[in-house]
DODREN-746721 format. One line per field, with one value per atom (N, C-alpha, C): residue number from 1; x, y, z. Coordinates in Angstrom, 3 decimals, padded with zeros to 6 digits. Each point is the difference from the previous one (the first is absolute). Example, Ala and Ser with C-alpha at 12.3 -4.5 7.8 and 13.67 -1.06 7.14 Angstrom:
n (1|1|1|2|2|2)
u (013.190|-000.890|000.900|-000.350|000.820|-000.770)
v (-005.690|001.190|001.200|001.050|001.190|001.090)
w (007.800|000.000|000.000|-000.720|000.060|000.730)
***
This chain:
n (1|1|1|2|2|2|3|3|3|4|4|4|5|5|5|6|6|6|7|7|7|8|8|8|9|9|9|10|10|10|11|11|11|12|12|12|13|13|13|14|14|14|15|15|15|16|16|16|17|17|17|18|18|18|19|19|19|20|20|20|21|21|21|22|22|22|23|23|23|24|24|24|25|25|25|26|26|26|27|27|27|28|28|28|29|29|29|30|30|30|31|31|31|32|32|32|33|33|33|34|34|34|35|35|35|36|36|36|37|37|37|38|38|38|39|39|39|40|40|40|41|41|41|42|42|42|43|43|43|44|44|44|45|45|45|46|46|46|47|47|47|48|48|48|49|49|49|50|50|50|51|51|51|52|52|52|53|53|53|54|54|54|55|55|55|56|56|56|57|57|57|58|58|58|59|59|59|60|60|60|61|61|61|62|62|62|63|63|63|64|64|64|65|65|65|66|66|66|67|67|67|68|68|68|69|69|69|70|70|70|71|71|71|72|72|72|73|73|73|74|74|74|75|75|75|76|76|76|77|77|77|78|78|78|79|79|79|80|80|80|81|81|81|82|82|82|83|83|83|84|84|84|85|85|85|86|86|86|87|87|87|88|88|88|89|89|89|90|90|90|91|91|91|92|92|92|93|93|93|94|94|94|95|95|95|96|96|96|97|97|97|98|98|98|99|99|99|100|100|100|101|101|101|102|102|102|103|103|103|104|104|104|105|105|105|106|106|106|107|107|107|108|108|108|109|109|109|110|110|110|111|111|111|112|112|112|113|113|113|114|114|114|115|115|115|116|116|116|117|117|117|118|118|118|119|119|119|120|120|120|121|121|121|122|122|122|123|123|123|124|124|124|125|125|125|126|126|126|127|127|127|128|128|128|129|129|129|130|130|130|131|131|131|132|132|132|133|133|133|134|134|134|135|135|135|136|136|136|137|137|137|138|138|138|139|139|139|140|140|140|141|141|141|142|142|142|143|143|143|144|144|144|145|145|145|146|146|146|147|147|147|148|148|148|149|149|149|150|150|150|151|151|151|152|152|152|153|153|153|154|154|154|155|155|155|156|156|156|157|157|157|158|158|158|159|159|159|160|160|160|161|161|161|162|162|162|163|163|163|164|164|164|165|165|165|166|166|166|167|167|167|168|168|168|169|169|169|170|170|170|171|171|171|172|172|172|173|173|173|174|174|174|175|175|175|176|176|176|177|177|177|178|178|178|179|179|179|180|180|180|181|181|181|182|182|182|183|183|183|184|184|184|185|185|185|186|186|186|187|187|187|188|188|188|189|189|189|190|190|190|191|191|191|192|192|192|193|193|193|194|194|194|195|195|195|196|196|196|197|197|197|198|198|198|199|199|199|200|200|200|201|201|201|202|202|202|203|203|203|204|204|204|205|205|205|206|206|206|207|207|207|208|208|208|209|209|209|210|210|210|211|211|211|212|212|212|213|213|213|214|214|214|215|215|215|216|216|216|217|217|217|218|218|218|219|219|219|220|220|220|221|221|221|222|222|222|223|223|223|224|224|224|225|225|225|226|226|226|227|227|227|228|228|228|229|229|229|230|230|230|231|231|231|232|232|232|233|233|233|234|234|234|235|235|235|236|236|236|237|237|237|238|238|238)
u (102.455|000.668|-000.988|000.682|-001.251|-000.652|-001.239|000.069|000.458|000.218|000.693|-001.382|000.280|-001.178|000.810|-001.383|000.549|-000.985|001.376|-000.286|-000.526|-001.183|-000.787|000.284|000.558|000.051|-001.377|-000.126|-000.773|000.016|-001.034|-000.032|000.386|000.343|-000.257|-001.427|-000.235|-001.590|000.597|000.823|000.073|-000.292|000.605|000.059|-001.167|-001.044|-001.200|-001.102|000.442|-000.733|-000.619|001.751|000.163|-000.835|-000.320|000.134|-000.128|000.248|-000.545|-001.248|-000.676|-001.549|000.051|-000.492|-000.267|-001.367|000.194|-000.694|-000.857|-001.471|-001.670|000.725|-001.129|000.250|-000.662|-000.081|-000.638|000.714|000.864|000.839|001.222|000.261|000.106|-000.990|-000.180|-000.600|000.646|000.817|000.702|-000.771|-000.208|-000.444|000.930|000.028|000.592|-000.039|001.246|-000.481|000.633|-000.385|000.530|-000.536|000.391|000.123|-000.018|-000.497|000.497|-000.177|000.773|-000.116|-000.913|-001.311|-000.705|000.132|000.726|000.110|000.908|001.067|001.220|000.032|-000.628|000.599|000.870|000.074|001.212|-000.532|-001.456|-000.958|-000.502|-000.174|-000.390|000.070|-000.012|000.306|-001.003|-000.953|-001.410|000.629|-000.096|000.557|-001.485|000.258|-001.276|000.317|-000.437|000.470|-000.573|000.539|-000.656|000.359|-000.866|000.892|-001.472|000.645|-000.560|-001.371|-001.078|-001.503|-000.005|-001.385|000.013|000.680|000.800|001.004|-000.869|000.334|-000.524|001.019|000.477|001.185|000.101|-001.385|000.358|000.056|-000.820|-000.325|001.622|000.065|001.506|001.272|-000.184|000.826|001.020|-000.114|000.775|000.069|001.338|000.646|000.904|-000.303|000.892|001.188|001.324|001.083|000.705|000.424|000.913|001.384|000.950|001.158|000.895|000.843|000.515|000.629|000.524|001.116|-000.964|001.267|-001.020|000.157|000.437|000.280|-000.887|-000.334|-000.776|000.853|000.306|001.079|-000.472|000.340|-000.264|000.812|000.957|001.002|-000.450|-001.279|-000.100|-001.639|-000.490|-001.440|-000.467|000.828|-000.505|000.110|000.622|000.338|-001.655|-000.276|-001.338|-000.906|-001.109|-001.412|-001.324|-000.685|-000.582|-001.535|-001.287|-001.257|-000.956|-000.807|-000.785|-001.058|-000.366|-001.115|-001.507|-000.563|-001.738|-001.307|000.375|-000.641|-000.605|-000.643|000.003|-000.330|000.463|-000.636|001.752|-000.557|001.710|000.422|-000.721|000.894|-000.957|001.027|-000.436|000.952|-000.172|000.869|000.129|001.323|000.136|000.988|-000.500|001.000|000.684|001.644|001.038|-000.340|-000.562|000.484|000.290|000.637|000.420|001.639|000.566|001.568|000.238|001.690|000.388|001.395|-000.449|000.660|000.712|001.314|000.111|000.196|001.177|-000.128|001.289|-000.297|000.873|-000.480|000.297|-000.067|-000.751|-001.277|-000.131|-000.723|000.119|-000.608|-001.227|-001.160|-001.175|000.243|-000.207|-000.406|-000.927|-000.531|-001.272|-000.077|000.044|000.415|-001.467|000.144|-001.093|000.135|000.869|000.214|-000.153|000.315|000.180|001.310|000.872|001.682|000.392|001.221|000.514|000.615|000.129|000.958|-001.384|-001.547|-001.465|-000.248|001.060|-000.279|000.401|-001.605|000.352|000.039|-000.438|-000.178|000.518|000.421|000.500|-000.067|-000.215|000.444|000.810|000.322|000.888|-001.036|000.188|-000.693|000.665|000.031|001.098|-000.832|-000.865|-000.631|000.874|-001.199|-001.699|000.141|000.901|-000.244|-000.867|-000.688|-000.595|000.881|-000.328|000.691|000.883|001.498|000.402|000.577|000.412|000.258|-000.522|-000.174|-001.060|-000.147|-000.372|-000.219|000.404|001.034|000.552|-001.048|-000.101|-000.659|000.446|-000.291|000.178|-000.801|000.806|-000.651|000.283|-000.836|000.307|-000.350|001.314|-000.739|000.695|-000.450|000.572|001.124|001.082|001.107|000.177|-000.468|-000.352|-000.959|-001.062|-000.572|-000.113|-000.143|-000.413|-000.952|000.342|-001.167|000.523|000.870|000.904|000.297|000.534|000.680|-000.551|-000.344|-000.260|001.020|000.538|000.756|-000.477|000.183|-000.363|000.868|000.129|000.974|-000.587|000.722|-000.708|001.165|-000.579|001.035|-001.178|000.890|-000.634|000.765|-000.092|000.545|001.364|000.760|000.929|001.173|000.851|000.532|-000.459|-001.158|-000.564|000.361|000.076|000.488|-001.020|-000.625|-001.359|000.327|001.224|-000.041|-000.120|000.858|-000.009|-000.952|-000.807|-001.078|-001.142|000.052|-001.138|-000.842|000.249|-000.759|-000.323|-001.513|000.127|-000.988|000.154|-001.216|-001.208|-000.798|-000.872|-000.812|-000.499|-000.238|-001.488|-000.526|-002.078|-000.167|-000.999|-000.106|-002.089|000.103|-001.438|000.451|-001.045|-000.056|-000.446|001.065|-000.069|000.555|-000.703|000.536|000.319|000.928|000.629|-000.649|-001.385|-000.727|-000.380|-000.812|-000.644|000.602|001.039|000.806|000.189|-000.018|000.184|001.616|000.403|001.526|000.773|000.707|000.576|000.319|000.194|000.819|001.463|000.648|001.663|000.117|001.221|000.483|001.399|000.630|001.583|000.399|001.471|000.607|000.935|000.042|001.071|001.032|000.703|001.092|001.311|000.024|001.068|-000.688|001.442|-000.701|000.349|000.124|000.107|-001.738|000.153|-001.594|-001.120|000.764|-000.045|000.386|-000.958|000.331|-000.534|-000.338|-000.629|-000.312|-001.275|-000.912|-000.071|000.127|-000.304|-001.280|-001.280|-000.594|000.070|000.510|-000.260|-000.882|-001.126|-001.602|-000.424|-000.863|-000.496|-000.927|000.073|-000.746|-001.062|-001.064|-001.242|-000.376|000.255|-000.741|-000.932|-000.790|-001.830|000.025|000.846|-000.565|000.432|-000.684|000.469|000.828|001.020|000.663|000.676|-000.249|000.319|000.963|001.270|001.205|-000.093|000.455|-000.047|001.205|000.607|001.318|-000.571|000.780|-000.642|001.304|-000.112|001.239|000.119|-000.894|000.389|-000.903|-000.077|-000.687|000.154|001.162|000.124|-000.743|-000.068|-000.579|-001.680|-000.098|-001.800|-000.264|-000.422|-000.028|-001.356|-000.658|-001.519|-000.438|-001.063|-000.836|001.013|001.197|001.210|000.049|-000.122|-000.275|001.279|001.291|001.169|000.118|-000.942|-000.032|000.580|001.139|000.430|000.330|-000.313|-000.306|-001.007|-000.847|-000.570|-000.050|000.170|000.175|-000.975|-000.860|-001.085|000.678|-000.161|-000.124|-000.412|-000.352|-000.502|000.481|000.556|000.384|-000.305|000.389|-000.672|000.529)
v (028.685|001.298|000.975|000.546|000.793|001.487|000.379|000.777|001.091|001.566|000.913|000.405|001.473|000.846|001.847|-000.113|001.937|000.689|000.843|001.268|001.175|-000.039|001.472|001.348|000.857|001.223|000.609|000.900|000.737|001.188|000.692|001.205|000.891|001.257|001.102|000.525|000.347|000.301|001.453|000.928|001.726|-000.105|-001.192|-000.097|-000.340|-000.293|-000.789|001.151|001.022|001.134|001.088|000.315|001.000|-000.012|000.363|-000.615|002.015|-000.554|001.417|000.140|001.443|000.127|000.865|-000.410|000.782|000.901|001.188|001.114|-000.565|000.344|-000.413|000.460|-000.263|001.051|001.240|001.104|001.050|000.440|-000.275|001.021|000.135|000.587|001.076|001.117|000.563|001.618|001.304|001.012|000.796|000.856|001.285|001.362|000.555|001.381|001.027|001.026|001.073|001.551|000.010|000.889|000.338|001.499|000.725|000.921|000.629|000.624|000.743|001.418|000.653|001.143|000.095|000.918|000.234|001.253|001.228|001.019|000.645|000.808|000.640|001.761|001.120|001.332|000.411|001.166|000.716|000.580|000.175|000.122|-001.226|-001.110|-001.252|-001.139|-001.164|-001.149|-000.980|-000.469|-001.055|-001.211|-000.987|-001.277|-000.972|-000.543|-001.475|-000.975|-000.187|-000.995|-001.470|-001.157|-001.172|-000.309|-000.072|-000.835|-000.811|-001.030|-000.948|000.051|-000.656|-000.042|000.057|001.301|000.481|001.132|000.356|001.375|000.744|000.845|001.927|000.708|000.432|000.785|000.942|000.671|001.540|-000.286|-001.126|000.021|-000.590|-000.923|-001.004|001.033|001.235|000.727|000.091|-000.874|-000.454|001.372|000.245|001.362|-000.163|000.852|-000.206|001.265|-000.953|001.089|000.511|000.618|000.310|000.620|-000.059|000.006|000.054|001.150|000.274|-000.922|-000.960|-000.901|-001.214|-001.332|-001.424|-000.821|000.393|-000.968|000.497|-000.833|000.882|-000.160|001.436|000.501|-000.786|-000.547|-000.675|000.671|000.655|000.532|001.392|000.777|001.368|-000.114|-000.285|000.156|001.381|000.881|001.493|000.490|-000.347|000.618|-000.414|-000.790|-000.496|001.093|000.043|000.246|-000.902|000.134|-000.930|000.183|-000.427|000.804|-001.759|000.702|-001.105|-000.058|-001.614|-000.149|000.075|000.771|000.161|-000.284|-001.156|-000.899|-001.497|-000.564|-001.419|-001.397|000.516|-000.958|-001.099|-001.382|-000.940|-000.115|001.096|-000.483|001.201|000.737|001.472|000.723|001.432|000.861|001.324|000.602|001.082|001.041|001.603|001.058|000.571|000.000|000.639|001.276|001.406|000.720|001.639|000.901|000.988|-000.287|-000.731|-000.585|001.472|-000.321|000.854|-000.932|-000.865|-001.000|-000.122|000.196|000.553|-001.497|000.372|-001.291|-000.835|-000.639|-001.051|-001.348|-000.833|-001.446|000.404|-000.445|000.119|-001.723|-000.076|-002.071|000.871|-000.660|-000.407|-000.585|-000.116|-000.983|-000.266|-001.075|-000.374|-000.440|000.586|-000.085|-000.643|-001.270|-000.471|000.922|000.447|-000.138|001.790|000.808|001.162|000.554|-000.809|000.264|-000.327|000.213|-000.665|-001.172|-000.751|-000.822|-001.631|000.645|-000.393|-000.114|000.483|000.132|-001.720|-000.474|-001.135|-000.041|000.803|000.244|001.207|000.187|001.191|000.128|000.730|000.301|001.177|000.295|001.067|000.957|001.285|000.749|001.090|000.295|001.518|000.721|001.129|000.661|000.850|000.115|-000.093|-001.287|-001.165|-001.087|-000.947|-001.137|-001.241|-001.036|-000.830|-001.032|-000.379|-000.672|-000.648|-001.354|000.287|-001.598|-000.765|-000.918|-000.864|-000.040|000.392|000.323|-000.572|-000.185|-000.791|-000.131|-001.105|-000.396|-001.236|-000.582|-000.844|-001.075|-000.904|-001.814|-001.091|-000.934|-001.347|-000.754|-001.335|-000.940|-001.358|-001.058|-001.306|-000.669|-000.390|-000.327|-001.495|-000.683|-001.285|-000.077|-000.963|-000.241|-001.537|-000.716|-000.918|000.010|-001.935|000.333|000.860|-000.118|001.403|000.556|001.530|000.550|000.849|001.529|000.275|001.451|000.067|000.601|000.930|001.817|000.636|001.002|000.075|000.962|001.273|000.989|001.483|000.769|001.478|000.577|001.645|000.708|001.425|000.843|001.671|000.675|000.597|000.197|000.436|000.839|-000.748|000.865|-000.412|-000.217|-000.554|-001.044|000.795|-001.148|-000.543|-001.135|-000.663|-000.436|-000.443|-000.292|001.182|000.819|001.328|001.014|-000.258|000.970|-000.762|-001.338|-000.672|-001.079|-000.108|-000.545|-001.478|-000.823|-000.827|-001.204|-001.236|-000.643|-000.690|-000.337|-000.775|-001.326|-000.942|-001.619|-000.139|-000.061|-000.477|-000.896|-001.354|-000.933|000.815|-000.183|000.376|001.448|000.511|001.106|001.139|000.797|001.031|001.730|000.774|001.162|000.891|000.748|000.382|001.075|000.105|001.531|-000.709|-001.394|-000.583|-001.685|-000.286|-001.547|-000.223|-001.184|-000.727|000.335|-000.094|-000.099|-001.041|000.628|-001.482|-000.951|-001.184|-001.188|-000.045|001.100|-000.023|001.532|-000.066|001.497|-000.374|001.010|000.278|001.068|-000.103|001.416|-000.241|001.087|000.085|-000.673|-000.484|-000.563|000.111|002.311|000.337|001.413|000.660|001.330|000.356|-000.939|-000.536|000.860|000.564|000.369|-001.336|-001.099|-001.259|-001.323|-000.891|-001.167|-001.000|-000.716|-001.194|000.107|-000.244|000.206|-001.515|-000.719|-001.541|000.082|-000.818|-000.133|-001.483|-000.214|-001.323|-000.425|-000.274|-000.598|-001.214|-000.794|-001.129|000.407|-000.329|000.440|-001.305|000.179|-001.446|000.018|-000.908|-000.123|000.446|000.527|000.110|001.173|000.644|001.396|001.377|000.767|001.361|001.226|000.576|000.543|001.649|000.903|001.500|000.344|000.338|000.705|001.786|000.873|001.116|000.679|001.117|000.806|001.245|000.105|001.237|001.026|001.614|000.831|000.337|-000.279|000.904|-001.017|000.581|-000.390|-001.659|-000.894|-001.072|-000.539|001.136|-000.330|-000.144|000.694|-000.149|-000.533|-001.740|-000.936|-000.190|000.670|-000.012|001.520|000.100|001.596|000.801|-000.738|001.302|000.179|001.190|000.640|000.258|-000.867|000.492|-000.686|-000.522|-001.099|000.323|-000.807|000.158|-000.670|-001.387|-001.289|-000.989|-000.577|-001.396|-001.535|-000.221|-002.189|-000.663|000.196|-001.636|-001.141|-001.145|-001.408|-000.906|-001.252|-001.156|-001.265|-000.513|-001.290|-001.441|-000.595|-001.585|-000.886)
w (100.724|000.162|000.645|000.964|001.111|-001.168|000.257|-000.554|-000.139|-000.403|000.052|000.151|001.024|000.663|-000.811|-000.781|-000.471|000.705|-000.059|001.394|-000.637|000.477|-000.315|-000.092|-000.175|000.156|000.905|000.665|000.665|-000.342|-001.167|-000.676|001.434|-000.239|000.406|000.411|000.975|-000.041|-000.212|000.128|-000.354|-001.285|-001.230|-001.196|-000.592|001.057|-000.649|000.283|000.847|000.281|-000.978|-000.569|-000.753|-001.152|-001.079|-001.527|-000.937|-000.807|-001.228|000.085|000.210|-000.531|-001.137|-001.269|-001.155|000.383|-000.868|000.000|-001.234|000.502|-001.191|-001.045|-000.812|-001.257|-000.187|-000.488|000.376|001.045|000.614|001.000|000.289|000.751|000.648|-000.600|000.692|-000.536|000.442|-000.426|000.334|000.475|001.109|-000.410|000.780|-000.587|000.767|-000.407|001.045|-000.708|-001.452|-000.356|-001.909|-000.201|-000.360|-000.480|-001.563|-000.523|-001.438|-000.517|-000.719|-000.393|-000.959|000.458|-001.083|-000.801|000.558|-000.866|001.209|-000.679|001.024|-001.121|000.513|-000.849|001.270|-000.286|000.866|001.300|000.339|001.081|000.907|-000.725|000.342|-000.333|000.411|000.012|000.723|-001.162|000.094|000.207|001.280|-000.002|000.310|-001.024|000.504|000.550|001.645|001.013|-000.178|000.384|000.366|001.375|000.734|001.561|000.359|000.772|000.539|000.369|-000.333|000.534|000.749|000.463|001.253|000.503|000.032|000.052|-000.452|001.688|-000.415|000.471|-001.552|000.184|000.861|-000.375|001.234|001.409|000.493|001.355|000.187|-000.834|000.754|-000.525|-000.196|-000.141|-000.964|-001.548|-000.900|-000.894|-000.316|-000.557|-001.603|-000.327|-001.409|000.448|-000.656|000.108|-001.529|000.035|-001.309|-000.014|-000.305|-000.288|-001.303|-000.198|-001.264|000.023|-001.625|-000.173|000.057|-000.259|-000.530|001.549|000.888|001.195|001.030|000.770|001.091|001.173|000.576|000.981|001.502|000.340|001.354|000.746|000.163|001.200|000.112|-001.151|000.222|-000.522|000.960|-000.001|-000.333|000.731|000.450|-001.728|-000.462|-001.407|-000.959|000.607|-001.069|000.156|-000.737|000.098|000.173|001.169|000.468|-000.438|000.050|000.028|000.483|000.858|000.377|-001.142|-000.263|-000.474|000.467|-001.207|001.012|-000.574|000.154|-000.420|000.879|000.298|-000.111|-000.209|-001.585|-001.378|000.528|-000.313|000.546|-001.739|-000.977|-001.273|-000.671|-000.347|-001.091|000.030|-000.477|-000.138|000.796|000.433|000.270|-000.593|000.063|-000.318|000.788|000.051|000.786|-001.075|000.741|-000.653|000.504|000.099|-000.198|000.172|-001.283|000.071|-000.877|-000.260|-000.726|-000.654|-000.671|-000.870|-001.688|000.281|-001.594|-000.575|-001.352|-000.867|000.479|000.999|000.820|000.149|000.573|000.693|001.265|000.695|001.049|000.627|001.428|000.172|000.960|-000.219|000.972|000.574|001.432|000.742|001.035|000.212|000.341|001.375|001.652|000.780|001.174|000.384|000.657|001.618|000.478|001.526|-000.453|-000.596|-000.113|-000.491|000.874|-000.172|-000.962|-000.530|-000.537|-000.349|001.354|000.286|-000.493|000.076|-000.215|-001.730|-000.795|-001.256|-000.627|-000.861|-000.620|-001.683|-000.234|-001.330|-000.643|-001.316|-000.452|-001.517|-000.682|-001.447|-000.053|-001.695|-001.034|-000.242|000.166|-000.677|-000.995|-000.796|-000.465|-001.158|000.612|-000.169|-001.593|-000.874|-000.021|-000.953|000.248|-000.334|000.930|-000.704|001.380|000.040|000.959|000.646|-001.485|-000.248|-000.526|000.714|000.811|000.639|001.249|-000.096|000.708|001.668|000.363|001.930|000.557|001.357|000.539|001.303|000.530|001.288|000.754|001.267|000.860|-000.688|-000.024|-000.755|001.041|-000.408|000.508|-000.548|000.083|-000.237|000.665|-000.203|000.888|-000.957|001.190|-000.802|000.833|001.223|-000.044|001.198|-000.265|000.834|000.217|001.556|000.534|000.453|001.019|001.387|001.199|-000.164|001.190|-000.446|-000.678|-000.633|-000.745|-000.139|-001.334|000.102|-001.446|-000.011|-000.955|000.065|-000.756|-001.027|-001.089|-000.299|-000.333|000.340|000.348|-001.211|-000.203|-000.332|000.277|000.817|-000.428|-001.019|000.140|-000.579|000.246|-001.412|-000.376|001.654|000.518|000.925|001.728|-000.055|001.482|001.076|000.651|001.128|001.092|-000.675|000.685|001.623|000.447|001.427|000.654|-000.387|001.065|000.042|-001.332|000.044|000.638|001.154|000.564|-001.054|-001.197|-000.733|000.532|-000.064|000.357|-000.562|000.045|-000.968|001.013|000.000|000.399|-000.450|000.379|-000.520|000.471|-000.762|000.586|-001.155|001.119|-000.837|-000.554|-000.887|-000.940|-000.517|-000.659|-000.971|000.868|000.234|000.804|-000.251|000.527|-000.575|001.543|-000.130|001.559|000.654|-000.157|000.277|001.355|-000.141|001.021|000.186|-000.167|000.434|000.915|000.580|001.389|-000.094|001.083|000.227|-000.636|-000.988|-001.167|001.330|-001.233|000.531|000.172|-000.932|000.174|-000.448|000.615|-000.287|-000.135|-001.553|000.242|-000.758|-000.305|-000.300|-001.159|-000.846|-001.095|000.743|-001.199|000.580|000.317|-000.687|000.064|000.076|-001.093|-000.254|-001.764|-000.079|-001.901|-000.298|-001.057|-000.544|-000.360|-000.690|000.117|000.694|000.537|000.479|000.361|000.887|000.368|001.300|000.087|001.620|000.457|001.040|000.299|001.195|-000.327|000.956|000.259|001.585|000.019|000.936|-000.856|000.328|-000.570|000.692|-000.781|-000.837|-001.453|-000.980|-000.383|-000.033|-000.689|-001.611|-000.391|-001.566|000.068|-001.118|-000.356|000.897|000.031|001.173|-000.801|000.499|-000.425|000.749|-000.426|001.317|-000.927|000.753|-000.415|001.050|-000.985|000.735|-000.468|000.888|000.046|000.448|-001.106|000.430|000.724|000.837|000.997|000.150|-000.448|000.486|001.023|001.052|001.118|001.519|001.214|001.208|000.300|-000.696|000.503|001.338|001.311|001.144|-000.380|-001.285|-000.033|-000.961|000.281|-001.082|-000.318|000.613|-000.469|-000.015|-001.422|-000.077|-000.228|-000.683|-000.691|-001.345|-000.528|-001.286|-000.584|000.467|-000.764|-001.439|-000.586|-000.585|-002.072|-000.139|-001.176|-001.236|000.780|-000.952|000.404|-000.801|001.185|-001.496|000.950|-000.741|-000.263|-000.607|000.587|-000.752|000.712|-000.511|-000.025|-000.816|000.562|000.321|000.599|-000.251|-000.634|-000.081|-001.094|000.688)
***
């Protein structure tokens, strides 16, 4: 009886390309801006900043705004109160002060570009109480990654509309901070104008490597030496 010949299959080589890369242990590492109320009377309002290593607020022009009520008004900038910071410590404190603030709800916010539309961070203040609820700011973190593929999930603040206000992310493979970076490896964009969502970079990603993603509010055209900076990623791969 002749023999019978079995027929091989021929993997996929796209399928043999791809695979999952797990994130080390010890990472991701988050930073970003953050904000908090350290003391609010009816004259002034002490906020203690965190933003990204490296940042000089005054030179890169980063502003604190304030606004009566718990939302921060995006359609009426003009209504806020603005005051530049003068300072440039990238993590300490400053005083907004000759306000005239009674016993209301008022939001901080923590504006990298100057504008408003630049604000990543914010807290509650309601004078002559301190902070009671917890500061809202721009996060990230990874929701899947490959050898092609890494996908990021973002969320800013309350109301914002990240496409139209220019917001944009950036991809560098090693540990990098955006004062002095080579021109990332990928660039993309919110994926709507949801306050929350999912960023896709599709890059070839390597095991055993380290790679820092960065949310940026503003100058998409200037992907290097831009100070819009309001979240950053590090990671490692395994």
């Amino acid at each position: 009886m002749p023999e019978r010949r079995r027929k091989h299959r021929i993997p996929d080589s796209n399928n043999l390309s791809v695979r999952k890369l797990a994130v080390a242990l010890d990472s991701p590492v988050l930073e970003n801006v953050t904000i908090e109320i350290k003391e609010a009377t009816g004259q002034t309002v002490t906020v203690g900043y965190k933003t990204i290593p490296g940042n000089r607020p005054e030179s890169n022009g980063n502003k604190l705004w304030l606004w009566e009520g718990s939302v921060i008004d995006w359609s009426h900038p003009d209504e806020g109160i603005s005051e530049l910071i003068t300072n440039n410590d990238s993590a300490g404190s400053f005083t907004m002060s000759d306000l005239n603030l009674s016993h209301k709800d008022y939001i901080i916010g923590y504006s990298v570009t100057g504008g408003v539309m630049g604000i990543c961070a914010s807290a509650l203040a309601s004078p002559p109480m301190k902070l009671l609820l917890a500061p809202t700011s721009v996060t990230l973190s990874i929701d899947t990654l490959t050898t092609d593929k890494l996908v990021i999930s973002y969320a800013t603040l309350r109301g914002y509309k990240p496409l139209s206000a220019g917001n944009w992310l950036g991809l560098w493979r090693g540990d990098v901070l955006p004062w002095d970076a080579p021109p990332p490896t990928e660039v993309t964009l919110p994926e709507d104008n949801a306050n929350e969502g999912l960023a896709t970079f599709n890059a070839q990603l390597r095991p055993k490597s380290t790679y820092t993603v960065i949310y940026f509010m503003a100058d998409k055209e200037k992907p290097t030496q831009n100070t819009s900076v309001a979240a950053l990623l590090r990671f490692d791969t395994s």
